[in-house]
C-alpha positions as CSV (number, residue, x, y, z in Angstrom):
1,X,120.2,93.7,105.7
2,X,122.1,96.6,106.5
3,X,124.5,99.4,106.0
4,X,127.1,101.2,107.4
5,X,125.6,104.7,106.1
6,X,122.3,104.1,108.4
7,X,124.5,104.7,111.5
8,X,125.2,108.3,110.4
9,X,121.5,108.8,111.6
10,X,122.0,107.5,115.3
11,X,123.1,110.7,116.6
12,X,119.8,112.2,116.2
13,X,117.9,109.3,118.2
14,X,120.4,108.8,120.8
15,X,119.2,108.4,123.8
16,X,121.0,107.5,127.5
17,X,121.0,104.0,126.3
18,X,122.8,104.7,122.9
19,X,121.3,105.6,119.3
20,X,118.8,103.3,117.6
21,X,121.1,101.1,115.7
22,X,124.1,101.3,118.3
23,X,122.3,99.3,120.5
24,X,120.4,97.0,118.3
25,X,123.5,95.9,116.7
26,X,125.3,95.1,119.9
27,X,122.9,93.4,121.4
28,X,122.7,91.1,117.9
29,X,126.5,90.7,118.2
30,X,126.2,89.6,122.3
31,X,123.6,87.2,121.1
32,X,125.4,85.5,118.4
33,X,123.3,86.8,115.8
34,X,125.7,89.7,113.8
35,X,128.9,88.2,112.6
36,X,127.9,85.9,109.4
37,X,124.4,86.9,109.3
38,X,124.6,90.9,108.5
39,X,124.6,91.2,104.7
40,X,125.3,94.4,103.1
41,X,122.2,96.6,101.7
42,X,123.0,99.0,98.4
43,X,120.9,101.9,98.1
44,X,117.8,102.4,97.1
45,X,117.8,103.2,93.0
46,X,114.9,107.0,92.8
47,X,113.6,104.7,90.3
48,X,112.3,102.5,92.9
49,X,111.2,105.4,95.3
50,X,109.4,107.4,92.3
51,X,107.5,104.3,91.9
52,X,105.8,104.7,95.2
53,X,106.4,108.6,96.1
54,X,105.6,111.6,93.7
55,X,109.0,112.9,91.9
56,X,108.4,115.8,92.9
57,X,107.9,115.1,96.7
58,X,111.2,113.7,96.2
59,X,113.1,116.1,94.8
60,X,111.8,118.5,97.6
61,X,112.9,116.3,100.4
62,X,116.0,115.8,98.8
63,X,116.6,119.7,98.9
64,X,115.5,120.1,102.5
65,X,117.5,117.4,104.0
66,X,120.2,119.1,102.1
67,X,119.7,122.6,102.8
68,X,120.7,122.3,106.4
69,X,117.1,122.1,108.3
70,X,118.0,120.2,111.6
71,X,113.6,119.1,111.6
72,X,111.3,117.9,109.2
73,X,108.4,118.3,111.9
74,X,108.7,117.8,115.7
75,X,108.9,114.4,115.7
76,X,111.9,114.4,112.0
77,X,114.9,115.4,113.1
78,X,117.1,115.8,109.9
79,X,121.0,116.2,108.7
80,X,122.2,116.7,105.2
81,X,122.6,113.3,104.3
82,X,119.0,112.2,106.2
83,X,117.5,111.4,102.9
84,X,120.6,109.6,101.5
85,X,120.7,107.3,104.3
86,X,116.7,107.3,104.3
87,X,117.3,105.6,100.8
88,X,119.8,102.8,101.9
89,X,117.0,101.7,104.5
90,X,114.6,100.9,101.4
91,X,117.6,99.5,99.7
92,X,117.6,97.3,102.4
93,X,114.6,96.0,101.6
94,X,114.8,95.6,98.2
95,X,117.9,93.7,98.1
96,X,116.3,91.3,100.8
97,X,113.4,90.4,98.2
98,X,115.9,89.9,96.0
99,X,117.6,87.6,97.8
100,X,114.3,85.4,99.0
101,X,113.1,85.1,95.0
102,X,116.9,83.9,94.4
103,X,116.8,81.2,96.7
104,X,120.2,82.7,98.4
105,X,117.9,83.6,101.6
106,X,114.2,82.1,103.1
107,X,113.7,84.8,105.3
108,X,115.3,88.4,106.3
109,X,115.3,91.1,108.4
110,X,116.0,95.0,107.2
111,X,117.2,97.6,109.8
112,X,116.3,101.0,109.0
113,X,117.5,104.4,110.7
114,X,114.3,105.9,110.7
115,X,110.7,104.4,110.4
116,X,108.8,105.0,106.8
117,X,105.3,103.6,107.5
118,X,104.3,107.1,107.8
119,X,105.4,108.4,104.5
120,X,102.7,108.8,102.0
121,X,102.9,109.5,98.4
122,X,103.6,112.8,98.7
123,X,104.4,113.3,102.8
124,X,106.4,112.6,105.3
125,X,106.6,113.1,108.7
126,X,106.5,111.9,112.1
127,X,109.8,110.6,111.5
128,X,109.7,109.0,108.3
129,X,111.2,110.2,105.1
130,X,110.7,107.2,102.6
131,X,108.6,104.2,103.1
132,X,110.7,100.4,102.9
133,X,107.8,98.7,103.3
134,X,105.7,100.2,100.4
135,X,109.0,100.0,98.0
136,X,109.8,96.6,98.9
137,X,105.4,95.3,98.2
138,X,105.4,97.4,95.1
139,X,108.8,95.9,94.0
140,X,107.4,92.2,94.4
141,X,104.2,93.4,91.8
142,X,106.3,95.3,89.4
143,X,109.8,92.7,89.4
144,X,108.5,89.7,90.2
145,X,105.2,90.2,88.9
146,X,103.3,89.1,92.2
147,X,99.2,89.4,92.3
148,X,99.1,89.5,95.6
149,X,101.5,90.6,98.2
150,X,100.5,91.2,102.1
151,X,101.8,93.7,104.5
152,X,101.4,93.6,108.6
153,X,102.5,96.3,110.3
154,X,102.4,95.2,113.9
155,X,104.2,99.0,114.8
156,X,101.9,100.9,117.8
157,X,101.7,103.6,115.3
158,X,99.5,103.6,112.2
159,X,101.0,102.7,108.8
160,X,99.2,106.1,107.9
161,X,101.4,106.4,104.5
162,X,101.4,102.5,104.0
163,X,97.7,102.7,103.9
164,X,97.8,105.7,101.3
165,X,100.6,104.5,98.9
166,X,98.1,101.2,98.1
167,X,94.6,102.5,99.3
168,X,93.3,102.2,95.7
169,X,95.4,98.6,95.2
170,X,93.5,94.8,95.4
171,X,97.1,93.5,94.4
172,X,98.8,94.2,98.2
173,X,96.9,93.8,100.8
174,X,97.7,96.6,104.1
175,X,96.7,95.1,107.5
176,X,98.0,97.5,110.4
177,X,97.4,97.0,114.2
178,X,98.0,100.0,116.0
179,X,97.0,102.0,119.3
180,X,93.9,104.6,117.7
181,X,94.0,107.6,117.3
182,X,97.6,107.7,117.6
183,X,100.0,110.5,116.5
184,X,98.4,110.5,112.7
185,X,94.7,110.3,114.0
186,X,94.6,107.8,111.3
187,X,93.6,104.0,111.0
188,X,89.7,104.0,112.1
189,X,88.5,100.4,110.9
190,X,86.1,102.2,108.5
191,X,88.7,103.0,106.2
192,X,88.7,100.4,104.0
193,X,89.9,101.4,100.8
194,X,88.6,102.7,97.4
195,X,86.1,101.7,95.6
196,X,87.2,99.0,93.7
197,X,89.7,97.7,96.2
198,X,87.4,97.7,99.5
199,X,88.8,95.6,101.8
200,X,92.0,95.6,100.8
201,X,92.9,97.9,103.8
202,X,92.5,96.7,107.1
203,X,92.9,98.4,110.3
204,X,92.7,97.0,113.9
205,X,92.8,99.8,116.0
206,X,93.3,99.1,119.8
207,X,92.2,101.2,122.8
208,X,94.7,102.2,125.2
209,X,95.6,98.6,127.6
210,X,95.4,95.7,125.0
211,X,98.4,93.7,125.0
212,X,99.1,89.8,124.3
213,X,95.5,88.3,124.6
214,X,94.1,91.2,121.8
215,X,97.4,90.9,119.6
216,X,96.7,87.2,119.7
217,X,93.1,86.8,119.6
218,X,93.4,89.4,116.7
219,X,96.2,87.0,114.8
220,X,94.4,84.0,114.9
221,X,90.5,85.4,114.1
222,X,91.1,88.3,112.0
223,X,94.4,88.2,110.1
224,X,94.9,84.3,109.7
225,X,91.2,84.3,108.2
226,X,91.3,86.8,106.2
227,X,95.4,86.0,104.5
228,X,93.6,82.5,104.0
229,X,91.5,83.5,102.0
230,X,93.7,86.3,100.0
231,X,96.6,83.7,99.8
232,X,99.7,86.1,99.3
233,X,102.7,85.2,97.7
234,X,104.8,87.3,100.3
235,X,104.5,88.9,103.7
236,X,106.5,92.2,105.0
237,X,106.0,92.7,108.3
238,X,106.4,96.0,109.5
239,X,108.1,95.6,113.1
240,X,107.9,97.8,116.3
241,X,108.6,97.4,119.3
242,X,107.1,100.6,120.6
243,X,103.7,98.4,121.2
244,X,105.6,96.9,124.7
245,X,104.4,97.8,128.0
246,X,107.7,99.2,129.0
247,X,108.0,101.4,126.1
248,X,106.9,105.3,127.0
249,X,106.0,105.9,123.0
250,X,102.8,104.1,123.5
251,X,100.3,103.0,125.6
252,X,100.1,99.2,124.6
253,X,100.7,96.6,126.9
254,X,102.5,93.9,124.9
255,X,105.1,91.7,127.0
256,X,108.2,90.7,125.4
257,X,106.4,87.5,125.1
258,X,103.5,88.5,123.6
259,X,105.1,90.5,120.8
260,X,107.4,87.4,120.3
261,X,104.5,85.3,119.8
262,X,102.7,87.9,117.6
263,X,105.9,87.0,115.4
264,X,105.6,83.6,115.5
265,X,102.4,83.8,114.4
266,X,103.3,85.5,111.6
267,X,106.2,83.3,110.6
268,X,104.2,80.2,111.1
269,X,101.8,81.8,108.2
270,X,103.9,82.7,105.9
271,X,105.1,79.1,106.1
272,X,102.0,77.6,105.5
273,X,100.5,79.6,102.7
274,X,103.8,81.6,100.7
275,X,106.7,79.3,101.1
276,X,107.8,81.0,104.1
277,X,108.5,84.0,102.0
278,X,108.5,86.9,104.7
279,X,110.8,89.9,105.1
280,X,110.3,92.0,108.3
281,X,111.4,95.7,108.2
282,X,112.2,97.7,111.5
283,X,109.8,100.5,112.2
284,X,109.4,102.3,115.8
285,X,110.4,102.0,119.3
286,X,112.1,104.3,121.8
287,X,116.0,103.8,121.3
288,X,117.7,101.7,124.2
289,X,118.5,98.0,125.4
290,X,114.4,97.0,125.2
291,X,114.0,97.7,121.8
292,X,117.2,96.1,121.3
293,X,116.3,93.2,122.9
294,X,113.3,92.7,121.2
295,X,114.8,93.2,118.2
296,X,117.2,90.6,118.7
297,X,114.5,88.1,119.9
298,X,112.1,88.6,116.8
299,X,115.8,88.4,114.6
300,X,116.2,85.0,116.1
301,X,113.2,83.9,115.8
302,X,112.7,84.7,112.1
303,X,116.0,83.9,110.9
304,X,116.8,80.7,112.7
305,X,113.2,80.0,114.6
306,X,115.0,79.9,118.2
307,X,112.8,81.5,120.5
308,X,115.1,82.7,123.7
309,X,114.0,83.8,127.1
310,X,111.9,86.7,127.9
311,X,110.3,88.6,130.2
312,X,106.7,87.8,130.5
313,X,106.5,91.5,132.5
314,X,103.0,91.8,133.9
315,X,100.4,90.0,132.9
316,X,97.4,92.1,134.4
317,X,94.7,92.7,132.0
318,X,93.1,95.9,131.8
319,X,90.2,95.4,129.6
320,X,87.6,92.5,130.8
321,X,87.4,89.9,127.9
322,X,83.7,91.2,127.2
323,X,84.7,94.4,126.6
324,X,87.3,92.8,124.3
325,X,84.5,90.3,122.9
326,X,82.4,93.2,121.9
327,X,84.9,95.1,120.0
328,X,86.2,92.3,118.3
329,X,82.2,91.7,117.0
330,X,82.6,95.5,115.8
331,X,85.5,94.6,113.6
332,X,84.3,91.6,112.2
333,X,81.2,93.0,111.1
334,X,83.2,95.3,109.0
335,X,85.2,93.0,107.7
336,X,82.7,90.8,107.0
337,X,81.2,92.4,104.2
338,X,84.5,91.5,102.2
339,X,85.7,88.2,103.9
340,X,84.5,85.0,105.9
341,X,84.7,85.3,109.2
């Protein structure tokens, strides 16, 4: 899903390798994967956004994008039309559910100009205005009616406003793996929700090093266990690529590989337990020809499961699996007091 408005953004995260979506969308046209495939995304209806966000919030981000501010914060660099084309990015998303419950579409994939994760009910920041995600899992409750929706944010960065938006909710599920502290200093695995939905809020935050045997390991213990056992009705994924070793906005150490495998894994569930209902939004990265790439090979492997060649990078590990085994009996014992592990 996409639209034309979301490129009016790319000026403000150009980089020497072109603007966010420049190079995303060339790289999906080299590889085959643009013409037929790109479906137009309306905007998102307030009514929708409201639902999520304060009204008021709203209304004040409207006037500050408008007024003429050139930042948000350090890291929310704005123009006039910033929260316009903030709001096409959920539409995005929206119109992709709508499209999965029709039957026109099994799975999609939303481009965004900006990632949203980070937008709480009432704050933004750290580059996102709006949250997708959040709009797209409520959307599924309220619409569609759904008990029990799941989202996976697989961004380095925590889902810090993901996590607020449904931190008192049983009926969708927020599971974010993410490099702790972070920018947010959010996302400690002890914050687990309110009372009455503990549980429902699950964060795996790595040390600085893990990379494709931690995403993995972490996939197949924590998250396929515990989605077993909540049996969603739909996944969003909330997709980064800012999590690969070569990317400078983290210090993860993901190959290409590894975060196409992390996908896969993904995919694969969604298959066996919701129909292969999934929709994946795009969330961070540093702008360039890697993001792009990765982009392009998590496009094709969700939309036509073709898995093309990467770059394995380096394999090295920098945390001994002990140290890894130990953690992971940290988490668990957390998690534990709400699911079988």
């Amino acid at each position: 899903m996409y639209n034309a408005k979301l490129l009016e953004h790319d000026s403000l995260t150009e980089k020497q390798e072109g603007g966010r979506l420049t190079s995303i969308i060339e790289r999906l046209q080299q590889d085959g994967l643009w013409e037929g495939a790109a479906r137009e995304a309306d905007i998102a209806p307030m009514k929708r956004l409201r639902d999520i966000h304060d009204p008021e919030f709203l209304n004040d981000l409207h006037k500050r994008s408008y007024s003429g501010a050139e930042q948000l914060d350090e890291h929310t660099p704005l123009i006039k039309e910033s929260f316009e084309i903030a709001r096409f990015g959920a539409g995005g998303v929206l119109d992709a559910v709508d499209k999965i419950m029709a039957g026109e579409a099994s799975t999609a994939f939303c481009l965004t100009a900006m990632p949203g994760h980070h937008a709480g009910i009432a704050s933004s920041g750290f580059g996102s205005l709006v949250n997708p995600v959040a709009a797209g899992a409520h959307y599924l409750t309220k619409k569609y009616g759904m008990k029990r929706v799941a989202v996976v944010d697989i961004d380095a960065e925590h889902g810090s406003g993901t996590q607020e938006i449904f931190y008192a909710r049983k009926d969708v599920m927020t599971i974010s793996m993410h490099e702790y502290p972070g920018v947010t200093g959010t996302g400690h695995y002890e914050e687990l929700g309110q009372k009455g939905a503990l549980g429902y809020n699950l964060n795996i935050p790595f040390v600085s090093g893990y990379g494709d045997r931690e995403y993995r390991v972490c996939i197949k213990e924590l998250v396929d266990t515990i989605l077993w056992q909540f049996m969603p009705e739909f996944i969003i994924v909330g997709f980064g690529t800012n999590a690969l070793n070569d990317d400078p906005a983290s210090h993860m150490r993901l190959t290409e590989s590894g975060l196409l495998t992390t996908c896969g894994m993904l995919k694969e569930l969604a298959e066996k337990i919701c129909g292969g209902r999934i929709v994946s939004v795009l969330e961070g990265g540093t702008p360039g020809s890697l993001m792009a790439r990765a982009t392009s090979q998590h496009i094709s492997l969700l939309l036509n499961n073709l898995s093309s060649t990467v770059d394995k990078v380096n394999k090295d590990e920098l945390i001994s699996y002990a140290d890894w085994y130990g953690y992971a009996k940290l988490l668990k014992a957390q998690f534990k007091k709400f699911w079988k592990l």
